[in-house]
Backbone as CSV, one residue per row, in Angstrom:
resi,resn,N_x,N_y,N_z,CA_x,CA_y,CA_z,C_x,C_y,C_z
1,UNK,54.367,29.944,-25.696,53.139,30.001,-24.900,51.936,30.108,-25.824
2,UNK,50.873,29.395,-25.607,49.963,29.723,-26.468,49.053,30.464,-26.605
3,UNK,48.454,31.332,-27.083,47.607,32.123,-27.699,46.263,31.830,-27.388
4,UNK,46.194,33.154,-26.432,44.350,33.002,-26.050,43.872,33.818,-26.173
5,UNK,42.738,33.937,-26.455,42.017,35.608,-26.721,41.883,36.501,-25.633
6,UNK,41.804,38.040,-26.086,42.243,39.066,-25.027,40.755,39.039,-24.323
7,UNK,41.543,39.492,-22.883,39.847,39.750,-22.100,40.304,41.110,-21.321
8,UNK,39.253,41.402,-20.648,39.226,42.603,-19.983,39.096,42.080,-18.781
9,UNK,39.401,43.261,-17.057,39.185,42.739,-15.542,38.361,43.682,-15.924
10,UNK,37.416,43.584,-15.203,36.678,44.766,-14.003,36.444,44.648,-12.725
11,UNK,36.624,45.894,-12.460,36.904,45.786,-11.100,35.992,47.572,-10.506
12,UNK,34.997,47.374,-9.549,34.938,48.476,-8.788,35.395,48.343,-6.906
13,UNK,35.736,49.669,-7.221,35.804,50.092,-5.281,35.632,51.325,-4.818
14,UNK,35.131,51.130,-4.005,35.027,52.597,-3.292,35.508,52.685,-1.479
15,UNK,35.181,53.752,-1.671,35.966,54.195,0.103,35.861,53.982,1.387
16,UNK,35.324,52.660,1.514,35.511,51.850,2.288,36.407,50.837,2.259
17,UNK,36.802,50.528,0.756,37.958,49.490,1.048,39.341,49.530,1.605
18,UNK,40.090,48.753,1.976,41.635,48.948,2.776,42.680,48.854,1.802
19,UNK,43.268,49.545,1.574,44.344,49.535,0.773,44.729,48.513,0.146
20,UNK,45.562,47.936,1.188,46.391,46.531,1.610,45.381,45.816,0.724
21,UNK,43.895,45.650,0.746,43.034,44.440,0.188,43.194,44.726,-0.949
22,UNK,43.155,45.836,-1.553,42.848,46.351,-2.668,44.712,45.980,-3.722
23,UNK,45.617,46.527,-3.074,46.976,46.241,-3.519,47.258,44.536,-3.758
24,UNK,46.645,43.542,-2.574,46.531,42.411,-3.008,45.955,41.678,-4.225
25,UNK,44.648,42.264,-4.034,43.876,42.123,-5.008,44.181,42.113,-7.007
26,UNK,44.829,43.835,-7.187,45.619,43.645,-8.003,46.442,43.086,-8.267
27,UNK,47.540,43.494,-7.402,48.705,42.062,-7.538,48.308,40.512,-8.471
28,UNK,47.793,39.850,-8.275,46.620,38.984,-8.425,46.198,38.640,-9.359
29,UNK,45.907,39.876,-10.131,45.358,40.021,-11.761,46.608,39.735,-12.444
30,UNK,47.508,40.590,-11.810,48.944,41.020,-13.035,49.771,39.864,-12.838
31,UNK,49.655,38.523,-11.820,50.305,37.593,-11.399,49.774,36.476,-12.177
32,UNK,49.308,36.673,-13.125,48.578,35.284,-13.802,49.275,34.515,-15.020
33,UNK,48.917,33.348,-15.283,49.426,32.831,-16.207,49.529,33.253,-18.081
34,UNK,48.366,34.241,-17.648,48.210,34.885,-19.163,47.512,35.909,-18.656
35,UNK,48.254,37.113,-18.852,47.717,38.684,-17.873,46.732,39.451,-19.256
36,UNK,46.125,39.837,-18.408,45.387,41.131,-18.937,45.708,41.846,-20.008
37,UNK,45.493,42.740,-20.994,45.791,44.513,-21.429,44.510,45.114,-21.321
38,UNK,43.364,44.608,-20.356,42.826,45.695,-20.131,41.985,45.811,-18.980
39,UNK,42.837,46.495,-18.125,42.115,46.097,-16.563,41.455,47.805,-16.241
40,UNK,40.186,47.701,-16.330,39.222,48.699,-16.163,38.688,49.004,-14.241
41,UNK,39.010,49.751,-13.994,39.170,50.087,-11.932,37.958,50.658,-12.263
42,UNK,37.049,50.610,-11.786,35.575,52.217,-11.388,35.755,52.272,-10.066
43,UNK,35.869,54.031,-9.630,35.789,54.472,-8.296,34.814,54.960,-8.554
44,UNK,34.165,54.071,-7.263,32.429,54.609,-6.966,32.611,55.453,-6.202
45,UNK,32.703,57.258,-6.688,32.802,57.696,-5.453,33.888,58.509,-5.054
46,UNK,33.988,59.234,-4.595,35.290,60.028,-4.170,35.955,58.722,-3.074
47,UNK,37.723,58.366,-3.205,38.030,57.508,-2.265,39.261,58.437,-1.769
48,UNK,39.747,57.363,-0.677,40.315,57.594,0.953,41.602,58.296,-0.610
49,UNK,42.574,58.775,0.373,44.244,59.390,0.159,45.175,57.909,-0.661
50,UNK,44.657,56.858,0.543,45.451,56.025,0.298,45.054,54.921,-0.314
51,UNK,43.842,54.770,-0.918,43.180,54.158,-1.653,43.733,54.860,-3.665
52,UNK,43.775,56.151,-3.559,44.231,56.864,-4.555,45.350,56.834,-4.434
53,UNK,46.334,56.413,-4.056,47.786,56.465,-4.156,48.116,54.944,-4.945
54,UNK,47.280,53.764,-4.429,47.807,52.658,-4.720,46.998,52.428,-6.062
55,UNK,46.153,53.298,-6.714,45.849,53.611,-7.864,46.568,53.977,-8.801
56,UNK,47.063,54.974,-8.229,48.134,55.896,-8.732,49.065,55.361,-9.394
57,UNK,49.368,54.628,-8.593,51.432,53.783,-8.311,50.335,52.719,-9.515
58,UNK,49.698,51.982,-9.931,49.340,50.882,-10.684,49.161,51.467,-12.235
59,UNK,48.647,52.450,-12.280,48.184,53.232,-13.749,49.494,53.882,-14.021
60,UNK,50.436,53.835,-12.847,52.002,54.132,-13.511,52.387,53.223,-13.770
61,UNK,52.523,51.904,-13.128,53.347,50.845,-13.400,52.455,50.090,-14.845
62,UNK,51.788,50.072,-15.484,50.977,49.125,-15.959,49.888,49.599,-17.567
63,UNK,50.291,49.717,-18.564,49.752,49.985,-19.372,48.239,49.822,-19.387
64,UNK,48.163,48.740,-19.034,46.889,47.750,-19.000,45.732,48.785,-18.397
65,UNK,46.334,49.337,-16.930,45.084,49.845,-16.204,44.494,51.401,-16.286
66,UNK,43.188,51.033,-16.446,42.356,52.312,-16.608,41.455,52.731,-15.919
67,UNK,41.504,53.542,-14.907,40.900,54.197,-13.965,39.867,54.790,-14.379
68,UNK,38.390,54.478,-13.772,37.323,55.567,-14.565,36.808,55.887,-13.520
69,UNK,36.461,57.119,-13.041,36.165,57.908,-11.672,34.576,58.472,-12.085
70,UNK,33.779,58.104,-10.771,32.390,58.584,-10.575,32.219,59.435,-9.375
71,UNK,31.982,60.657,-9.605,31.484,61.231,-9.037,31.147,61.004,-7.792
72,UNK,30.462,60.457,-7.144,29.625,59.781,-6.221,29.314,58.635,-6.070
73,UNK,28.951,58.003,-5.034,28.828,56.660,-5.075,27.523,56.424,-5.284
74,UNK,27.231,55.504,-6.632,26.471,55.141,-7.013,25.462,53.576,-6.934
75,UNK,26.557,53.006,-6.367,26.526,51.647,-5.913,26.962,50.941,-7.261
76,UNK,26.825,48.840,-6.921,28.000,48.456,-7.392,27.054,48.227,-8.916
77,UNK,25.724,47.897,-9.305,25.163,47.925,-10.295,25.744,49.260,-11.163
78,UNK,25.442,50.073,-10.743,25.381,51.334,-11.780,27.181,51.120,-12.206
79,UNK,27.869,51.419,-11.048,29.176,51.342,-10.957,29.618,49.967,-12.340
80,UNK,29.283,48.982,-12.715,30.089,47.841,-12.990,29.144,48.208,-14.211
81,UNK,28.043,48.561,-14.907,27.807,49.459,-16.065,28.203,50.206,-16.778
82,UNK,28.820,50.868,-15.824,29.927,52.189,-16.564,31.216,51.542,-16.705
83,UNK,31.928,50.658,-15.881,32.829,50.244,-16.321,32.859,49.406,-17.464
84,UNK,31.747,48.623,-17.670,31.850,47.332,-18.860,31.718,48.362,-20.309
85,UNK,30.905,49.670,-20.000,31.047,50.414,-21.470,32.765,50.602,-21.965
86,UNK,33.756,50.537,-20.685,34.879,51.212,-21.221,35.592,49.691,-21.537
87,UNK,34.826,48.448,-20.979,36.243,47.255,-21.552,36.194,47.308,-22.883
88,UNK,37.569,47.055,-23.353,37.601,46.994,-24.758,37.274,45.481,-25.522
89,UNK,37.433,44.736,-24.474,37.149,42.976,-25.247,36.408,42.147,-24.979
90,UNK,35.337,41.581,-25.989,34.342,40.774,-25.786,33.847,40.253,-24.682
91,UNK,35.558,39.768,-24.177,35.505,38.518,-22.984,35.849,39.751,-21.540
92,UNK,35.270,39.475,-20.700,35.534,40.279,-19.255,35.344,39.806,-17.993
93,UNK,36.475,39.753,-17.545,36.263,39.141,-16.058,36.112,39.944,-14.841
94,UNK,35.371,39.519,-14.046,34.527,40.137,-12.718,36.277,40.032,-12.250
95,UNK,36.078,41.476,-11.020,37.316,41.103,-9.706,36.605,41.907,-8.937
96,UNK,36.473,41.432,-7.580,36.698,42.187,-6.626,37.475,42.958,-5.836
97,UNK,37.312,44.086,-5.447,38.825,44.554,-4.646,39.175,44.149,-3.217
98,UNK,38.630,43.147,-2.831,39.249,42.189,-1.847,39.458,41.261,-1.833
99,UNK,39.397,40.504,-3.055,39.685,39.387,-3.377,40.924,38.686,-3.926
100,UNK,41.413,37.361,-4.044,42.791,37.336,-4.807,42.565,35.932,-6.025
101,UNK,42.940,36.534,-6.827,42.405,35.422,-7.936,43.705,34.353,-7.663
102,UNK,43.588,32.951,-7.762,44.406,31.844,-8.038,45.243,32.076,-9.195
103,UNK,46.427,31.704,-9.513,47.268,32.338,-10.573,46.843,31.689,-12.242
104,UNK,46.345,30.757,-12.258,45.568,30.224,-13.224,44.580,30.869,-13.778
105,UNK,43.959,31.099,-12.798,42.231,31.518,-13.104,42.088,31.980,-14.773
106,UNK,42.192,33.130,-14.836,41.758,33.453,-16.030,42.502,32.545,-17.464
107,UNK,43.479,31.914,-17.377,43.892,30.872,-18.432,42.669,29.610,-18.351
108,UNK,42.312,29.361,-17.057,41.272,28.182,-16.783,40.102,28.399,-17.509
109,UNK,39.810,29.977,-17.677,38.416,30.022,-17.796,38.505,30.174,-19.417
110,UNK,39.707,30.852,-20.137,39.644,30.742,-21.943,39.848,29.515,-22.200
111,UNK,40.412,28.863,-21.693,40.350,27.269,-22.180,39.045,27.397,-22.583
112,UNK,37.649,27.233,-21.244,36.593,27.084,-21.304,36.038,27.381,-22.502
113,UNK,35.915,29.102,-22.680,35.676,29.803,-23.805,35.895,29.187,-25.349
114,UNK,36.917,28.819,-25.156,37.549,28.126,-26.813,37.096,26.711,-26.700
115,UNK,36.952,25.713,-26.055,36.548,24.514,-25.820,34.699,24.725,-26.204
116,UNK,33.702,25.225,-25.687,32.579,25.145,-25.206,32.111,26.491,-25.843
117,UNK,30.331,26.227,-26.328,30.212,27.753,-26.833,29.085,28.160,-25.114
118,UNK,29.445,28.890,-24.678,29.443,29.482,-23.362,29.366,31.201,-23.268
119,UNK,28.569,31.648,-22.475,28.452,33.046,-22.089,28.768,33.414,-20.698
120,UNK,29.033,32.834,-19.952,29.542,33.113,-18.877,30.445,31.842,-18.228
121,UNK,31.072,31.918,-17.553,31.998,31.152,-17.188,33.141,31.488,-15.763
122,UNK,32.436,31.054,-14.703,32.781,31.080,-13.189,33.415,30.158,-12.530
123,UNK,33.586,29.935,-11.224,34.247,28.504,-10.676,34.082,28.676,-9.364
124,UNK,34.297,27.483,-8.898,34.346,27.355,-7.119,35.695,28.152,-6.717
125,UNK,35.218,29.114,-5.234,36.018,29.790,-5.076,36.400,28.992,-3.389
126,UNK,37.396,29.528,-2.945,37.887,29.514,-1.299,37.852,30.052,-0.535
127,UNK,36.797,30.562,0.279,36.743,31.463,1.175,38.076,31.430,2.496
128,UNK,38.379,32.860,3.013,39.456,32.707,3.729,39.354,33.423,4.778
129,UNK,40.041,33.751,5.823,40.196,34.809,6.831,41.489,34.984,7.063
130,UNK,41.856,36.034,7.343,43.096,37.229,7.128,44.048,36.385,6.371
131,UNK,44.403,35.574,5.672,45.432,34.850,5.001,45.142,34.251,3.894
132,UNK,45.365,33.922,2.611,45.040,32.525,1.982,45.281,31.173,2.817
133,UNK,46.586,31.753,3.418,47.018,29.965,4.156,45.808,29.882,5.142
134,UNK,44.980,30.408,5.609,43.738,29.756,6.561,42.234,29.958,5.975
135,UNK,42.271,28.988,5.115,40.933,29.095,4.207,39.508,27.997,5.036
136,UNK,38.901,28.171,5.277,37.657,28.024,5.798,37.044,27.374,5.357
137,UNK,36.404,27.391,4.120,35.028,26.806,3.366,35.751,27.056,1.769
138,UNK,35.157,25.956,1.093,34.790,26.133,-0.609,33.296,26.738,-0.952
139,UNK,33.184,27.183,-1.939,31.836,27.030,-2.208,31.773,26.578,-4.047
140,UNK,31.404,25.586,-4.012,31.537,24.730,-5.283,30.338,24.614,-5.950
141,UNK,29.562,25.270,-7.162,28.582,25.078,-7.422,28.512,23.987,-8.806
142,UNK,26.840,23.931,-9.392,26.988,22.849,-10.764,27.501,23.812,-11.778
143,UNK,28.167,22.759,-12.256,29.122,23.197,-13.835,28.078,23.077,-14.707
144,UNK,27.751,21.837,-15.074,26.905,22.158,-16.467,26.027,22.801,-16.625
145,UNK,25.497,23.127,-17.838,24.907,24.326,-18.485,22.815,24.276,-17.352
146,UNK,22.400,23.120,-17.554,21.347,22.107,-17.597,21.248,22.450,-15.277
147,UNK,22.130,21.839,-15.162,22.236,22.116,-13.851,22.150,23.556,-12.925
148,UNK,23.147,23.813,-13.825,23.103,25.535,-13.228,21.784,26.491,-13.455
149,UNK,21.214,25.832,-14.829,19.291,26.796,-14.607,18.833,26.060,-13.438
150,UNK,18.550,25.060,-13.365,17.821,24.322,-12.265,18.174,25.006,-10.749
151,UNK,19.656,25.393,-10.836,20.380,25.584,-9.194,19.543,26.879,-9.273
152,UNK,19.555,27.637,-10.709,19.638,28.962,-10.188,17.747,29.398,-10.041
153,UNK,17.209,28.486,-9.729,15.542,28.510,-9.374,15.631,28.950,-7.734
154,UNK,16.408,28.579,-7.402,16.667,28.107,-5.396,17.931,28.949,-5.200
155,UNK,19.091,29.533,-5.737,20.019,29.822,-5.824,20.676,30.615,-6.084
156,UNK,22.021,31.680,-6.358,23.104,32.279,-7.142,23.520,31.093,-7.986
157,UNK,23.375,30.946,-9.270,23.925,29.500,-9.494,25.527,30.346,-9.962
158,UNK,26.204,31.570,-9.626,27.679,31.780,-9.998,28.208,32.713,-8.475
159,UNK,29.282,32.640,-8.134,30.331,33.060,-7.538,30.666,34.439,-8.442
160,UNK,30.135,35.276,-7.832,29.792,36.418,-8.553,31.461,36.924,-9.193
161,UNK,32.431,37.205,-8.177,33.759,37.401,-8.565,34.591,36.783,-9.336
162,UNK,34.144,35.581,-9.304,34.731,34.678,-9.911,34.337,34.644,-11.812
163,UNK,33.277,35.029,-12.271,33.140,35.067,-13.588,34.350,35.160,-14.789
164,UNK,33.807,35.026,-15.668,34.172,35.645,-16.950,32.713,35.424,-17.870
165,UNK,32.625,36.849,-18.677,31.198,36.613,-19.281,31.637,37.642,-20.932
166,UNK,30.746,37.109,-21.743,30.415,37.602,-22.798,30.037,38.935,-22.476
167,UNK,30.910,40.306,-23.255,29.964,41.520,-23.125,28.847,41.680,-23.846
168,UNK,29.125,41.083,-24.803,27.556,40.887,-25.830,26.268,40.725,-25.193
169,UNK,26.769,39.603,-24.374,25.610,38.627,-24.147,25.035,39.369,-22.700
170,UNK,25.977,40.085,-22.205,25.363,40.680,-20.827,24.550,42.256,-21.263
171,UNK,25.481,42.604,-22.320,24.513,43.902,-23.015,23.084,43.643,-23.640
172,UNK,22.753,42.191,-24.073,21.439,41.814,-24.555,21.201,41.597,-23.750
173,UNK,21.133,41.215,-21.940,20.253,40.892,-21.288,19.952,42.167,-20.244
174,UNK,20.417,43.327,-21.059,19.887,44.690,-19.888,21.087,45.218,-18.898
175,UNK,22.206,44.430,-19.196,23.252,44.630,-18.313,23.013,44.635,-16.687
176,UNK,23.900,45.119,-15.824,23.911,45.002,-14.198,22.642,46.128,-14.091
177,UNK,21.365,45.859,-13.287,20.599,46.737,-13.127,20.220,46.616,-11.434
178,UNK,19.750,48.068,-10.996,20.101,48.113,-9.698,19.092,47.093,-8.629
179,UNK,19.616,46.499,-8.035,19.023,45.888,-7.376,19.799,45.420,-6.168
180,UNK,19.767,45.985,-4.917,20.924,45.668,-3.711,20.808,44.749,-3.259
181,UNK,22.341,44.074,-3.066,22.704,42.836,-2.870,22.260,41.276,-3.847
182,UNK,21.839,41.820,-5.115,21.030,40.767,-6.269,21.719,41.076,-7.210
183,UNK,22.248,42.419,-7.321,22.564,42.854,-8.712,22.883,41.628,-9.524
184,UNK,24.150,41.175,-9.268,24.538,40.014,-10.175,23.778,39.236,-10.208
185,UNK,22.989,38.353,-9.316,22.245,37.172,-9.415,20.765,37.188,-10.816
186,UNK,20.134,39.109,-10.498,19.228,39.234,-11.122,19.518,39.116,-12.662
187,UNK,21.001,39.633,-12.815,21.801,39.592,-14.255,21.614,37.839,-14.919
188,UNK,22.288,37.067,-14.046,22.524,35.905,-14.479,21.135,35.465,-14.855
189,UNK,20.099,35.525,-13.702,18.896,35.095,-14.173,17.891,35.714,-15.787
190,UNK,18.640,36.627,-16.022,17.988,37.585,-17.160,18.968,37.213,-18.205
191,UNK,20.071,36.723,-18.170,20.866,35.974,-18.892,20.453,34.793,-19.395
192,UNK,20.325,33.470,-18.586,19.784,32.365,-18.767,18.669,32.573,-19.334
193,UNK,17.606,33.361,-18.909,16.238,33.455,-19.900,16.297,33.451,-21.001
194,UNK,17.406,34.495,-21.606,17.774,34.917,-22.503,18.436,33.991,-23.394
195,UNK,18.679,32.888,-22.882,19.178,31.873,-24.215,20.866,31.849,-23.487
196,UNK,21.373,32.934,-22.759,23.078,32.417,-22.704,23.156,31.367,-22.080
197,UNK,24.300,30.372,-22.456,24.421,29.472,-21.847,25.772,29.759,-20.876
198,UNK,25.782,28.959,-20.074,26.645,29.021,-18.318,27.922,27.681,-18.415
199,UNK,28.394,27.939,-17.845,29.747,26.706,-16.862,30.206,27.472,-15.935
200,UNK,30.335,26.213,-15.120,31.508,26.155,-13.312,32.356,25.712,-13.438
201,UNK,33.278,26.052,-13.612,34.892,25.293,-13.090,34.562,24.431,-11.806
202,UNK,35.096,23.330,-11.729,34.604,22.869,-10.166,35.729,22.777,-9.244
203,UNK,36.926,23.125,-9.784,37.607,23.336,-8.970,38.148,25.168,-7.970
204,UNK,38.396,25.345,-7.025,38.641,26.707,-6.918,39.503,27.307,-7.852
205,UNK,39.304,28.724,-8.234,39.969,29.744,-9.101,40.025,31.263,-8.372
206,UNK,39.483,31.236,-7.063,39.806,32.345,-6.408,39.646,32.251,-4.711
207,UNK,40.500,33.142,-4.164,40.405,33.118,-2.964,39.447,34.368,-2.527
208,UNK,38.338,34.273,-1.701,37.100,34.991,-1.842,37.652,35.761,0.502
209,UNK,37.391,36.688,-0.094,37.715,37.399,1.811,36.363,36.991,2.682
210,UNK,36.356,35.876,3.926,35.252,36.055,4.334,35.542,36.801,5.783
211,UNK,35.143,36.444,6.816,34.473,37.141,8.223,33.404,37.526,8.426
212,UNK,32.911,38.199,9.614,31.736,38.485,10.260,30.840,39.542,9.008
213,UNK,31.539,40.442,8.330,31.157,41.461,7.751,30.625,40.996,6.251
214,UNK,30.900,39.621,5.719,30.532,38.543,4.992,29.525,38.365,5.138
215,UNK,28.856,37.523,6.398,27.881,37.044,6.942,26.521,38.013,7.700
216,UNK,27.094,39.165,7.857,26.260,40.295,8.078,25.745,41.057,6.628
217,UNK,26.138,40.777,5.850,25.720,41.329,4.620,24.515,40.900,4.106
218,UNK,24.951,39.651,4.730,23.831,38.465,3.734,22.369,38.090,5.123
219,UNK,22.067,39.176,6.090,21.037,39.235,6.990,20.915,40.170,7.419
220,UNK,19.586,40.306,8.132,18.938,41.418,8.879,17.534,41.732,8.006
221,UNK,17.043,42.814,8.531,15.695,43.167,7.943,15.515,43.434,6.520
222,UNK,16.686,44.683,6.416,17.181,45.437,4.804,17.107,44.403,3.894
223,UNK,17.940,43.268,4.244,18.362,42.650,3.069,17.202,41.290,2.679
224,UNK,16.457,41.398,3.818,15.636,40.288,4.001,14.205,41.083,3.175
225,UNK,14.021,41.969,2.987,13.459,42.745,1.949,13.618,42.876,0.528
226,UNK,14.647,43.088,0.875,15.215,43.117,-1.128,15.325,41.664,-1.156
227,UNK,15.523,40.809,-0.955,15.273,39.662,-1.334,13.824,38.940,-1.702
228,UNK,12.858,39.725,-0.821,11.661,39.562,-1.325,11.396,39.768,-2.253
229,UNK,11.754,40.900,-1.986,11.566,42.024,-3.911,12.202,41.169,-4.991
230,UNK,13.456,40.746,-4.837,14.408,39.787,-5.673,12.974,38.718,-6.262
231,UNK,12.664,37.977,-5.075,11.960,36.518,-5.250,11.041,36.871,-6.022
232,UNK,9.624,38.093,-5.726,8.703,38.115,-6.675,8.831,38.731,-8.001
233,UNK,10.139,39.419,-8.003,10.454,39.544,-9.384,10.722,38.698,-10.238
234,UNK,11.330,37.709,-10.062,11.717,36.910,-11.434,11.060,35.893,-11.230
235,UNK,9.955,35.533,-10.162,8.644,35.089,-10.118,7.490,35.087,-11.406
236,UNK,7.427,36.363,-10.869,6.432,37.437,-12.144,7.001,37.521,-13.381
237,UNK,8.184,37.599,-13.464,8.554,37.248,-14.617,8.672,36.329,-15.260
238,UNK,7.946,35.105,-14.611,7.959,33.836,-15.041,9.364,32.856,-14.962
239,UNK,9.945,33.121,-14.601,11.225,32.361,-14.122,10.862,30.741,-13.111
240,UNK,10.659,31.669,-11.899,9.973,30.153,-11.202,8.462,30.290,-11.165
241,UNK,8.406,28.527,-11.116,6.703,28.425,-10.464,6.545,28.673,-9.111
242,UNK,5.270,27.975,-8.570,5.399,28.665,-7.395,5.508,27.836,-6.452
243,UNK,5.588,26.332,-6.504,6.361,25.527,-5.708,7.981,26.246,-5.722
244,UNK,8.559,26.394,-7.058,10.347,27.215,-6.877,10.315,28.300,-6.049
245,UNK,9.220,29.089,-6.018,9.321,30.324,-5.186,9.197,30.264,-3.770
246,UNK,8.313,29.561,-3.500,8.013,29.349,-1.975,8.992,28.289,-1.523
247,UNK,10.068,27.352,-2.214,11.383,26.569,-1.648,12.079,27.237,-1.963
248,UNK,12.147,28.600,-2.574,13.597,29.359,-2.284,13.329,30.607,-1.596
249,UNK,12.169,31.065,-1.610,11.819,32.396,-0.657,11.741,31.990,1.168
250,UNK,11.229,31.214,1.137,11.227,30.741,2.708,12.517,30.081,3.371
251,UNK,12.928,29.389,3.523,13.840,29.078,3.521,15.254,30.607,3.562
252,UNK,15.480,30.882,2.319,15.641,32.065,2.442,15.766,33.116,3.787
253,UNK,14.752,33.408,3.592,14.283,34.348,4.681,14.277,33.968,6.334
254,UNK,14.363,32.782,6.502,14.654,32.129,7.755,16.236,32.696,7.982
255,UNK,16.598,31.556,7.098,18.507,32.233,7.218,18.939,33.765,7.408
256,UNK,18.284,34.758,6.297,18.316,36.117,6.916,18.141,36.817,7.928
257,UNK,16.871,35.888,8.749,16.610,36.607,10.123,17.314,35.808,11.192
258,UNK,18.572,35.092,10.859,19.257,34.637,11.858,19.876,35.346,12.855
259,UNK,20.468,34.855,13.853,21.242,35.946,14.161,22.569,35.746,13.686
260,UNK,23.515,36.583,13.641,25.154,36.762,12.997,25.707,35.316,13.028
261,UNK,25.873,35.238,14.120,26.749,33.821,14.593,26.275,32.812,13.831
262,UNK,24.684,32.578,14.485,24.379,31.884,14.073,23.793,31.083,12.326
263,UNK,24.054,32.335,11.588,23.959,32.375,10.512,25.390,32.109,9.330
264,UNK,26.565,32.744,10.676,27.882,32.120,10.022,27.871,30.400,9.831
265,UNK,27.393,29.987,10.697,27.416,28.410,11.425,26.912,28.031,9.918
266,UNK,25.405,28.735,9.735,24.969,27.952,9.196,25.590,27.511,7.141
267,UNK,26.153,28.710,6.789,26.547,28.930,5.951,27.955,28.121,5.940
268,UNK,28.659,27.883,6.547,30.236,26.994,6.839,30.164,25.566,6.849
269,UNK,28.483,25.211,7.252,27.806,23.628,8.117,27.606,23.093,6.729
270,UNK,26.567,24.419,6.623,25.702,24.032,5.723,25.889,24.002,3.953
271,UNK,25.910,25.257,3.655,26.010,25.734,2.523,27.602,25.319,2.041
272,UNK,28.652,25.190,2.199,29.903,25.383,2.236,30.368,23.582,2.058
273,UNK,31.489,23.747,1.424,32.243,22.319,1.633,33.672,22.344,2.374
């Protein structure tokens, strides 16, 4: 088998997640074509009985995994900070704890790494509901380097879970800083400024959990706020002009004040392949 360089998972959760998602989830990591030795968990937070059990049972079974416990929930910025201080290797890949990576994935993405000089490195994922076998939507973004600044004027130009990124390169750009529901996006954009360069896999590399609670995340007043805040920040920071700002802030903000349904529609119609 051949020889690829070591990377790290990260992964946070806290006490809202379901077991079952969370046990999948791992599974997932340790099921890959070229596994881990260093899968870093952050509990944001004091969690459920049974959220700590299937912790438990994994940091027994598994050299690899290292549990780092916070106090309180801090949210997922602060949270995925403290964890990236403890990965031990350059290279580190995002997981979510409801998510299930494709059994490839992380072999797909060191190819990348060793092929291409690259700082982050993501892919089109599959959104699903209660199964992999009933997957819904792709969401497939641009791969090249050139494309993905341009997407990411109007855009997330990465599938946040889906990554693998340089720790270097995310420690020179200020690391995850708090910002709800942006965290990552504001990263990537402070990344790209910064000179790192990007790739998409264009094919899927993970199966992503959607439903109603998906689509409610991403609307209402709250979030239709911090997104403002999002837009004139990296505005002001010179990122976009102000034709980019006003075709990605408006727009925007329409979709947020949708209602549920109708905002699933639009994201499956629209946004989605």
């Amino acid at each position: 088998m051949k020889e690829y360089q070591k990377y790290s998972v990260l992964m946070s959760v806290y006490e809202k997640e379901k077991s079952d998602y969370l046990r999948s989830s791992i599974d997932s990591v340790f099921n890959q074509t070229v596994v881990t030795d260093d899968f870093v968990i952050v509990c944001d937070g004091p969690l459920t009985e049974e959220l700590d059990n299937v912790l438990a049972e994994y940091e027994k079974a598994y050299e690899a995994v290292h549990i780092v416990r916070l106090h309180e929930n801090k949210g997922l910025g602060v949270a995925l900070n403290v964890g990236l201080k403890h990965c031990r290797n350059e290279l580190v890949a995002r997981m979510d704890s409801d998510d299930i990576c494709m059994e490839d994935r992380f072999e797909k993405q060191l190819q990348i790494f060793e092929l291409m000089e690259v700082d982050i490195v993501g892919g089109a994922i599959t959104e699903f509901e209660g199964t992999i076998e009933n997957p819904i939507a792709n969401r497939v973004l641009p791969h090249r380097h050139d494309e993905i600044v341009a997407f990411s004027k109007k855009r997330n130009p990465f599938n946040h879970p889906s990554v693998m990124f340089r720790k270097s390169s995310v420690e020179a750009a200020g690391g995850y800083q708090d910002f709800p529901y942006f965290e990552d996006y504001y990263l990537w954009v402070r990344m790209l400024a910064n000179g790192a360069k990007g790739y998409n896999i264009s094919e899927p590399i993970l199966y992503m959990r959607a439903g109603d609670d998906l689509y409610k995340r991403r609307g209402g007043r709250a979030y239709v706020k911090h997104m403002l805040d999002y837009r004139k920040t990296i505005h002001e920071m010179g990122y976009t002009n102000k034709i980019e700002y006003l075709e990605s802030t408006v727009p925007h903000a329409v979709v947020g004040m949708m209602p549920n349904k109708m905002r699933e529609i639009f994201y499956k119609k629209v946004l989605r392949k």
